[in-house]
C-alpha positions in Angstrom: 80.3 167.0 70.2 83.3 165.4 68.1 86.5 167.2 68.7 88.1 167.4 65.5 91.4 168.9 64.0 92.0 171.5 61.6 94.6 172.2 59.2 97.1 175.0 60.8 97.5 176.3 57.2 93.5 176.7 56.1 93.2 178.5 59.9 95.8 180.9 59.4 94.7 181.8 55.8 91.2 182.3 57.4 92.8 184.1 60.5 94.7 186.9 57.9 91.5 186.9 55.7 89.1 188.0 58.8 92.0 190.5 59.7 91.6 191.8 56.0 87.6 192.2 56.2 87.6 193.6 59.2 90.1 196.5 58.2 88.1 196.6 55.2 84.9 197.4 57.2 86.5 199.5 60.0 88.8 201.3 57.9 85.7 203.1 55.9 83.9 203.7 59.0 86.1 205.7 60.7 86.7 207.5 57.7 83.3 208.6 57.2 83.2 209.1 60.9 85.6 211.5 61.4 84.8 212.9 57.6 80.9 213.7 58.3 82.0 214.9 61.9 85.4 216.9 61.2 86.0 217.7 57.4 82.6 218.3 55.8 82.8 221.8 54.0 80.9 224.6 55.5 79.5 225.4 52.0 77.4 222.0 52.1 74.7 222.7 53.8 72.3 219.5 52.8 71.6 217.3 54.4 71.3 219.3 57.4 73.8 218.5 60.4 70.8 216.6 62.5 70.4 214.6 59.1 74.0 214.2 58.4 74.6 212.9 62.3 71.9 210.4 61.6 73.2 208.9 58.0 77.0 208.7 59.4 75.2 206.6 62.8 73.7 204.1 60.9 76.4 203.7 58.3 79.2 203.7 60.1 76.8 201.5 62.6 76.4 198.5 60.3 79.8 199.0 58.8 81.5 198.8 62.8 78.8 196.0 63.1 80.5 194.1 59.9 84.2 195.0 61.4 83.3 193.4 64.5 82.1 190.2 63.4 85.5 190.1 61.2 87.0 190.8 63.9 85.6 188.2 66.4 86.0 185.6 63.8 89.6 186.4 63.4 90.4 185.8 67.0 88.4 182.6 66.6 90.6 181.3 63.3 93.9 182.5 65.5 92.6 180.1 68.8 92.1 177.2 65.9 95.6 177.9 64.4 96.9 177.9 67.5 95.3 174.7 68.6 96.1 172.9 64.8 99.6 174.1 65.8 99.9 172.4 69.1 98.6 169.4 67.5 100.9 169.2 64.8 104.0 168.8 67.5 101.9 166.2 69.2 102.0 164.3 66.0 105.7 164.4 65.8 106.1 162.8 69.3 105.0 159.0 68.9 103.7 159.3 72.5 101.6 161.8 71.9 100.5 161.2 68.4 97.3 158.9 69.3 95.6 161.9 71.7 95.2 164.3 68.2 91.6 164.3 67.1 91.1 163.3 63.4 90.4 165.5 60.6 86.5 166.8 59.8 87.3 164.7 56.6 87.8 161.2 58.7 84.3 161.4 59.7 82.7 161.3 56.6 82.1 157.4 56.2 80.1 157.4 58.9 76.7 157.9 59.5 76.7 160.5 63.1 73.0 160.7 62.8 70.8 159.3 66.1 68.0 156.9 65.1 65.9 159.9 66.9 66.9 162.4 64.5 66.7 160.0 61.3 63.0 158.5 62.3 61.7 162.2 63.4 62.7 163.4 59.5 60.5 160.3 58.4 57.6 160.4 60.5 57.4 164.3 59.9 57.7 163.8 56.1 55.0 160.9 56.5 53.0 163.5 58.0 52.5 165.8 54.9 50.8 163.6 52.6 48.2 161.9 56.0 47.5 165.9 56.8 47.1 166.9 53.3 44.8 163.8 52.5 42.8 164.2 55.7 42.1 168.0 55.6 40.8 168.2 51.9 38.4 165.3 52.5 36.9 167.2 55.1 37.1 170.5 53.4 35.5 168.5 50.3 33.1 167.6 53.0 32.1 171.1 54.1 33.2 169.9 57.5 36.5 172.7 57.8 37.3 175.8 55.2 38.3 174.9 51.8 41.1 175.3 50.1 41.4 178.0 47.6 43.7 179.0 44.6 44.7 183.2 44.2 41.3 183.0 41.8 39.4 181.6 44.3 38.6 178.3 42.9 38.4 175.3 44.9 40.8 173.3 45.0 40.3 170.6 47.7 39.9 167.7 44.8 43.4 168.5 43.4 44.7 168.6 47.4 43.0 165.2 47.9 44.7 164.1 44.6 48.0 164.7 45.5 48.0 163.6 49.1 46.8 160.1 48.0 50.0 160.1 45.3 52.2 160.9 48.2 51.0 158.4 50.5 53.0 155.5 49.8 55.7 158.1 51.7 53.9 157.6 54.7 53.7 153.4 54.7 57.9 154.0 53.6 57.9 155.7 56.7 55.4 153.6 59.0 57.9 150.6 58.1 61.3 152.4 58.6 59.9 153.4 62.1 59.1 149.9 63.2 62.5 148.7 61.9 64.1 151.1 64.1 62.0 150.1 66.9 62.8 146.5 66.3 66.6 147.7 66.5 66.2 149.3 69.7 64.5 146.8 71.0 67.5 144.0 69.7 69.7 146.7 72.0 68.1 146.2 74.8 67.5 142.7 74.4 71.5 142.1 73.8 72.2 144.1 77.1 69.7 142.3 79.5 71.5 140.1 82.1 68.9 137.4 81.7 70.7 136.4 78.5 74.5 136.4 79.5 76.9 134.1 79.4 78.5 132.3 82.6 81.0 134.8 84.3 83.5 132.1 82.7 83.0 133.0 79.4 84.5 136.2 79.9 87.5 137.4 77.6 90.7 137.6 79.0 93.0 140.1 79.1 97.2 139.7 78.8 98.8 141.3 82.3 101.9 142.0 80.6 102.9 143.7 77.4 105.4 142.4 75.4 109.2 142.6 76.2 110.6 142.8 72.4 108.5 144.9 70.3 109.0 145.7 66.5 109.0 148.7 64.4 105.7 148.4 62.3 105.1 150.6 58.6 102.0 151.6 58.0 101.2 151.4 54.1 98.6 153.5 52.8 97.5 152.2 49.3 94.5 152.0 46.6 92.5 149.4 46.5 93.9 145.8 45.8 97.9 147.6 46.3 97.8 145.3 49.5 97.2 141.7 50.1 96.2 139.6 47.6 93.5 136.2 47.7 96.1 135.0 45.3 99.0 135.7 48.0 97.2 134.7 50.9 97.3 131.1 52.2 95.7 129.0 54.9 97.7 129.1 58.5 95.0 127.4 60.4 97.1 123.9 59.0 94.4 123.7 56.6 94.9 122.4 52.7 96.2 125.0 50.4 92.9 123.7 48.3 90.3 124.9 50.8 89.0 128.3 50.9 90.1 131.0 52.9 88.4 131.6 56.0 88.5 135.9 56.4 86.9 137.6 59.6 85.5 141.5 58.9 85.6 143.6 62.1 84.3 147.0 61.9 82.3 150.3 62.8 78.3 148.7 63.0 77.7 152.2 61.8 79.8 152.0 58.6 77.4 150.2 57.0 78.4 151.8 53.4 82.1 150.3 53.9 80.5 147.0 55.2 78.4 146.8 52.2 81.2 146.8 49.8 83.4 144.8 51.6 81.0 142.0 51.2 80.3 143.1 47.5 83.9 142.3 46.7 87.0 140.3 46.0 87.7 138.4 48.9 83.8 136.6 49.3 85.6 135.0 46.0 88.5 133.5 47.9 86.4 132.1 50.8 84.0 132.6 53.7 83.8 136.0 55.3 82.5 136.4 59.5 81.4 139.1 60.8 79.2 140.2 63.8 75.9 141.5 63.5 74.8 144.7 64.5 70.9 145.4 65.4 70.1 147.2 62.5 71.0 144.0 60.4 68.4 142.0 62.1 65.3 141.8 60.0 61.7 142.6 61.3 60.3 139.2 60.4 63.1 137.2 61.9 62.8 139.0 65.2 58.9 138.6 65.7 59.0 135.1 64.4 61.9 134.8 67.3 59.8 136.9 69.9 56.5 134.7 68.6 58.1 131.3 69.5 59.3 132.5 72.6 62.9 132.0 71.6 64.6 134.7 72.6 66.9 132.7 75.1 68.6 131.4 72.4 68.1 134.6 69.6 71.4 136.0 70.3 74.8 133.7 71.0 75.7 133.7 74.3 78.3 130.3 74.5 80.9 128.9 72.6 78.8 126.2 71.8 76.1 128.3 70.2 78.8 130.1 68.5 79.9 127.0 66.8 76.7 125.3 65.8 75.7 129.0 64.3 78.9 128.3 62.1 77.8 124.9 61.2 74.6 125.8 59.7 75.9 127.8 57.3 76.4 126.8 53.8 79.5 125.4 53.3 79.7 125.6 49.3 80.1 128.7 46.6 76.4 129.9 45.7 76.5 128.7 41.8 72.4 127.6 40.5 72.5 126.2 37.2 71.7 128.7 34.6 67.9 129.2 34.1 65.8 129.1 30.8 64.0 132.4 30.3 64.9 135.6 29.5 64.0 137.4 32.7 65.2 134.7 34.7 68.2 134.3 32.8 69.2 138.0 33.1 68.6 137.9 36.8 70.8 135.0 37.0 73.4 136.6 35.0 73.4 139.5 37.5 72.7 138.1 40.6 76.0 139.5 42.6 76.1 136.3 44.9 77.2 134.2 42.1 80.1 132.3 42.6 80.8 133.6 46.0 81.4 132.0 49.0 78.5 132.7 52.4 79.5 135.5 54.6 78.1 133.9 57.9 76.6 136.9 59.9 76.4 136.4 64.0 74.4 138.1 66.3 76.4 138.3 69.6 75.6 139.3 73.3 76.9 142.3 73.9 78.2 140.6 76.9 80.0 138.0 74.8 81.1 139.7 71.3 84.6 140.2 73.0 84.5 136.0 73.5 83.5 135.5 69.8 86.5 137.4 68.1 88.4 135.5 70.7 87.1 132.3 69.6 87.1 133.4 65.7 90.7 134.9 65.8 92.3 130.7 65.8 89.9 129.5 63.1 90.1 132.1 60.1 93.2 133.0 57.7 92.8 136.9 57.4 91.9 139.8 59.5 90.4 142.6 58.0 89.5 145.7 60.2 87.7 148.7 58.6 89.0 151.8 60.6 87.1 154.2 58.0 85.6 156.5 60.9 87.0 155.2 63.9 87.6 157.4 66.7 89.5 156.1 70.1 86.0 156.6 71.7 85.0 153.6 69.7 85.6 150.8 72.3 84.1 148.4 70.5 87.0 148.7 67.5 89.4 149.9 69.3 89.5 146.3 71.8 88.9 144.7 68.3 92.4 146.4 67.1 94.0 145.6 70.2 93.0 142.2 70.5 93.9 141.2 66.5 97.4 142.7 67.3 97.9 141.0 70.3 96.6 137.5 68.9 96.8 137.3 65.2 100.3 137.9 63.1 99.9 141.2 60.9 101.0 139.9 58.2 97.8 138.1 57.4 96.0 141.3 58.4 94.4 143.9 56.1 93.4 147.5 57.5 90.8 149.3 55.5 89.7 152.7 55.4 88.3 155.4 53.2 90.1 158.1 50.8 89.2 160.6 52.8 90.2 158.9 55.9 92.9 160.9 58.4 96.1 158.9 57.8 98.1 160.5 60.3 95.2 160.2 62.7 95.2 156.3 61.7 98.8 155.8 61.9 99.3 156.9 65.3 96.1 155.2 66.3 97.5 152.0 64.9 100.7 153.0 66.4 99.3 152.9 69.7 98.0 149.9 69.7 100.9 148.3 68.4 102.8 150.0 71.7 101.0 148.1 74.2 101.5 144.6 72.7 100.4 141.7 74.8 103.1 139.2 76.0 103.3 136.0 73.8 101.7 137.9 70.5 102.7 136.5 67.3 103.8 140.2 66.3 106.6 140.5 69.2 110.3 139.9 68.1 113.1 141.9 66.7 112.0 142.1 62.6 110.4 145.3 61.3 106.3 144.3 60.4 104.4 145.8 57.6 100.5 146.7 57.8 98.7 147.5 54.5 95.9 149.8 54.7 93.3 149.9 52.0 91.4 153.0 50.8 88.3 152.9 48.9 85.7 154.8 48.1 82.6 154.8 46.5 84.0 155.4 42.9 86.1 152.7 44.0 82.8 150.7 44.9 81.4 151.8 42.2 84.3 150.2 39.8 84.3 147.1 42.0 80.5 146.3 40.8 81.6 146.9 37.1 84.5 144.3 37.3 82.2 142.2 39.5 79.6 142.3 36.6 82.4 141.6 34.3 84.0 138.6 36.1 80.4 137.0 36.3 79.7 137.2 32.6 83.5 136.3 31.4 83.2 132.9 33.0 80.4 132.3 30.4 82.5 134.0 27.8 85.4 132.3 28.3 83.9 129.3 28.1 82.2 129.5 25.0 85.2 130.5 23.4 87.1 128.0 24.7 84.5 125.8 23.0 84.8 127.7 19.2 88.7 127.5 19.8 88.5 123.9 19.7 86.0 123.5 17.7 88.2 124.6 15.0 91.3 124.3 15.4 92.5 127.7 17.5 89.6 130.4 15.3 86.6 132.0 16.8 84.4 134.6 15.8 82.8 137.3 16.9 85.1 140.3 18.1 88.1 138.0 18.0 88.0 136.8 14.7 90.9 137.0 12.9 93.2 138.1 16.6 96.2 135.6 17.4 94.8 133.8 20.4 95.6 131.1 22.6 94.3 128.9 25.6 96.6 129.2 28.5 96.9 126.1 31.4 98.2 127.1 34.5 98.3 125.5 38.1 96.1 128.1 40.4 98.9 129.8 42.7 97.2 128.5 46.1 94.8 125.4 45.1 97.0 123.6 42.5 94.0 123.7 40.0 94.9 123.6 36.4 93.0 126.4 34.6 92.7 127.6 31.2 92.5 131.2 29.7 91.5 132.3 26.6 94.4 135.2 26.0 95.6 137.2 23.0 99.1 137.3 22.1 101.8 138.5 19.5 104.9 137.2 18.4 108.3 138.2 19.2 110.7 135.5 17.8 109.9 132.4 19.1 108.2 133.7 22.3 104.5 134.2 22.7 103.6 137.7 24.5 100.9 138.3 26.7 99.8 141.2 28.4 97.9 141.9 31.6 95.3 144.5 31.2 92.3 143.0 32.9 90.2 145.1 31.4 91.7 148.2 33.2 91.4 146.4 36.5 93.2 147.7 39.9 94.3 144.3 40.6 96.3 141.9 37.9 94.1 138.6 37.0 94.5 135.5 38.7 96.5 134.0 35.6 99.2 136.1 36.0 99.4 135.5 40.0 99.2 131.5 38.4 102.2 132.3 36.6 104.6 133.9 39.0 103.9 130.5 41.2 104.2 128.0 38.8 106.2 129.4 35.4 106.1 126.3 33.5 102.5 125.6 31.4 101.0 125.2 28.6 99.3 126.4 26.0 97.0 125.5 22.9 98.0 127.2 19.8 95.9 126.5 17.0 95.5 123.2 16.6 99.0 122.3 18.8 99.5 122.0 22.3 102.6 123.6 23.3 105.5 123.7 26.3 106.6 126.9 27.9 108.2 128.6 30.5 106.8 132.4 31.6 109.0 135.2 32.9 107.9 138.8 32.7 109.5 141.4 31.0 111.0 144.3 32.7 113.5 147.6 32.0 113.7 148.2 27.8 112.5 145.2 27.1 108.9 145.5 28.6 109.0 149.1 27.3 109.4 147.8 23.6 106.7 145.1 23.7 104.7 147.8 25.4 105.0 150.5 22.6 104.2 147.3 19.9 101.2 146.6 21.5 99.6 149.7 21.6 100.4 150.4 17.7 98.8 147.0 17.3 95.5 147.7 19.6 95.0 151.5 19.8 92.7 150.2 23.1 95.7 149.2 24.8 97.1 152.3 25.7 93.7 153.4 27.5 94.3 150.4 29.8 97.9 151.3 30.2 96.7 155.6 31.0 93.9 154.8 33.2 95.2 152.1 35.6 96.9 152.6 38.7 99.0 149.7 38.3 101.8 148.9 36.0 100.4 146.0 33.4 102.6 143.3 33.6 104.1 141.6 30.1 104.6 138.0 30.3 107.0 136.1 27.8 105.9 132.6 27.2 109.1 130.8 25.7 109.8 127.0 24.2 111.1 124.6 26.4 
């Protein structure tokens, strides 16, 4: 069982509150103890004494009874109190700090469940509706006893009704069985010896740790307060144009933090790896694999195989034309793949995995490690951690976790890693390091598929008014008629690319104002990271193409244009009340 860590101050409140119910039980007990027994008045004379004996017995029995169990609890809260006490002075020592269990709260993300437990809940709710099915067809039959209501109708025919409705449970549950079989049988397959790499291929660990090791913050932020795809450039010597190439390492049973991962920003800024687990291997591609006797080359075992697996991915954003149709239309419109990049998957021997984020460390840009769940009996992630702060510089790594994630736990755990540095790692020197750690959540998850849906369908909207602007002279229609708008060029902050954004603006002498909003957004848009890297654009006004130079307001300044653009657009000021973030205000003035 997980060893976990309590909170010294919910123990001790729990201690002092069993202390209380168990004087609250005890204390009446012995009172009408010593009451029945000493001090009853010789004029009462019912109940009789035998009578009176037995009432005080069993009251004063279940009361003790009550006291006790207090009582036993209370001595159980003081040992945890105790214990959360010991481990808050381990946290203050840095060299003890990474042996303190995590809170019950850290544990959350993660799915503890065995694939026993989960499939026996399934194949015992498939068996309900087969039972129910089976036995009122016999009983309608006459071949077993019939089933009866409190009238004593029959009722087999409504039985038989309603197991056939619940059937479709059962083939649910006939196909999540053999998917779990299929994933135990991927285990076994990635462990046999038959498939392993040469002893060669083994990865290698550094004998030495590091003779000049850093001080290293670890930042705890909301989503997007970290690094940026805006911010974050190639260091693999690549161009600045290219996309970036990210590798995801985390818990194969996080699989709710994996899925929005890959559901969010950064599939926008380039490729993402990661490493399969066996539960992500599909039932059809593993027979079709066992079928043409291909299982020597199923899972990657070399670093050649690990390179041709990367070549045959697609290489390009997934963008298909828009169809005609309105079904098809709508499902384009919300297909969440659209205008990402491919987030090559790779199925590893288990015997070779450590190889792999060896050999994908040198080729990608970022690093980011979910830790939502980890515990230090996680080899797997903790190696991962070890090895991506011994070979990769943190500054182009981002840690990820959950809201309800143990940040003290984290931090030391981190901590300790950091500690036992290899020799030669781009992390050792004298200057402090910074590591951001992202938490999310599933409202957070939740918000990311809104602005996902949103980003997808204000490509189309911005270029249809982009269109109408032109089209006459700076006016559109629509919800914007009549608004002050303009079309905004800027150079993209990493690729150079000119873009254009539809914005709204007001005037403040000469200077055109523009805010930030984004909708509400955690994260500022991509124009205004455009901006801070290249001030000097353009923009169409009307019918005019103008020059400017950005800067963004700050101090009294912003605060005025602020409070003038929220008596302007009473909307604004949700934006400005809901969102983490401050919205910038950018001042676009003649040059």
């Amino acid at each position: 069982m997980t060893e976990i860590r309590r909170s010294p101050q919910v123990e001790g409140r729990a201690a002092l509150g069993r202390l209380g119910g168990a004087l609250k039980f005890g204390v009446p007990a012995a009172v009408v103890w010593v009451v029945v027994n000493s001090y009853w008045p010789d004029e009462w004379t019912e109940p009789d004494e035998q009578m009176r004996q037995q009432i005080a017995l069993v009251v004063c029995g279940l009361l003790a009874a009550l006291a006790l169990f207090a009582l036993v609890m209370c001595v159980v809260h003081a040992h945890r109190w105790r214990q959360a006490r010991r481990w808050e002075r381990m946290l203050e020592d840095p060299a003890t700090a990474h042996l303190v269990p995590p809170l019950a709260s850290h544990l959350k993300s993660v799915d503890t469940r065995s694939g026993f437990t989960v499939v026996g809940l399934w194949v015992l709710l498939a068996a309900l509706p087969v039972g129910l099915t089976v036995y009122s067809a016999l009983a309608m039959a006459g071949r077993v006893p019939p089933l009866h209501d409190d009238t004593g109708a029959d009722v087999s025919a409504n039985f038989l009704i309603l197991g056939v409705v619940l059937l479709p449970l059962t083939i649910v549950a006939v196909r999540r069985a053999h998917r779990w079989r299929v994933a135990r049988a991927v285990e076994r397959l990635s462990s046999d010896s038959r498939l392993a790499p040469p002893p060669h291929m083994a990865a290698d660990v550094a004998p030495r740790s590091a003779s000049s090791i850093p001080h290293l913050d670890v930042i705890f932020g909301r989503e997007g307060a970290g690094l940026d795809p805006e911010t974050i450039s190639p260091r693999s010597g690549r161009p600045t144009s290219e996309p970036l190439h990210i590798l995801y390492l985390r818990l194969f049973d996080n699989v709710a933090g994996t899925a929005r991962f890959l559901s969010g920003r950064w599939r926008y800024a380039g490729y993402v790896y990661l490493l399969r687990s066996a539960t992500q291997v599909d039932v059809d591609e593993f027979e079709s694999a066992k079928d043409s006797d291909s299982m020597a080359t199923f899972f990657i075992s070399t670093a050649d195989q690990l390179e041709a697996a990367i070549a045959r991915q697609s290489t390009g954003i997934y963008d298909e034309p828009r169809p005609h149709g309105f079904i098809k239309t709508w499902r384009w419109a919300t297909n969440q793949e659209r205008g990402r990049y491919p987030a090559p998957a790779l199925l590893c021997h288990s015997s070779f995995w450590k190889s792999a984020v060896d050999l994908l460390l040198p080729r990608v840009d970022l690093v980011a490690l979910d830790l939502s769940g980890y515990r230090p009996e996680h080899t797997g992630t903790r190696y991962e951690l070890q090895r991506v702060i011994d070979r990769f510089p943190i500054d182009h790594v981002m840690l990820l976790a959950e809201t309800t994630s143990d940040r003290r736990f984290l931090t030391a755990q981190v901590g300790a890693a950091w500690a036992q540095m290899a020799e030669g790692s781009p992390n050792s020197g004298s200057d402090p390091r910074t590591v951001h750690v992202e938490l999310g959540s599933e409202a957070l998850e939740t918000r990311a598929r809104s602005a996902r849906m949103v980003a997808v369908g204000m490509n189309d909207l911005n270029a249809t008014i982009i269109e109408e602007f032109r089209a006459n002279d700076g006016r559109v229609g629509g919800n914007f008629e009549g608004a002050n708008m303009l079309l905004l060029h800027t150079r993209g902050a990493r690729s150079g690319r000119e873009r254009v954004n539809p914005l709204l603006y007001r005037r403040d002498g000469d200077a055109f104002v523009v805010c930030a909003p984004e909708f509400g957004a955690q994260t500022n848009p991509a124009w205004y990271h455009n901006l801070l890297a290249h001030p000097e654009v353009e923009a169409e006004v009307g019918a005019d193409t103008v020059l400017l130079r950005a800067r963004v307001a700050t101090g009294a300044e912003r605060e005025r244009l602020i409070n003038a653009q929220t008596q302007d657009t009473p909307g604004f000021a949700d934006y400005v009340r809901n969102t983490p973030r401050q919205i910038p205000v950018v001042i676009l003035e003649p040059r």
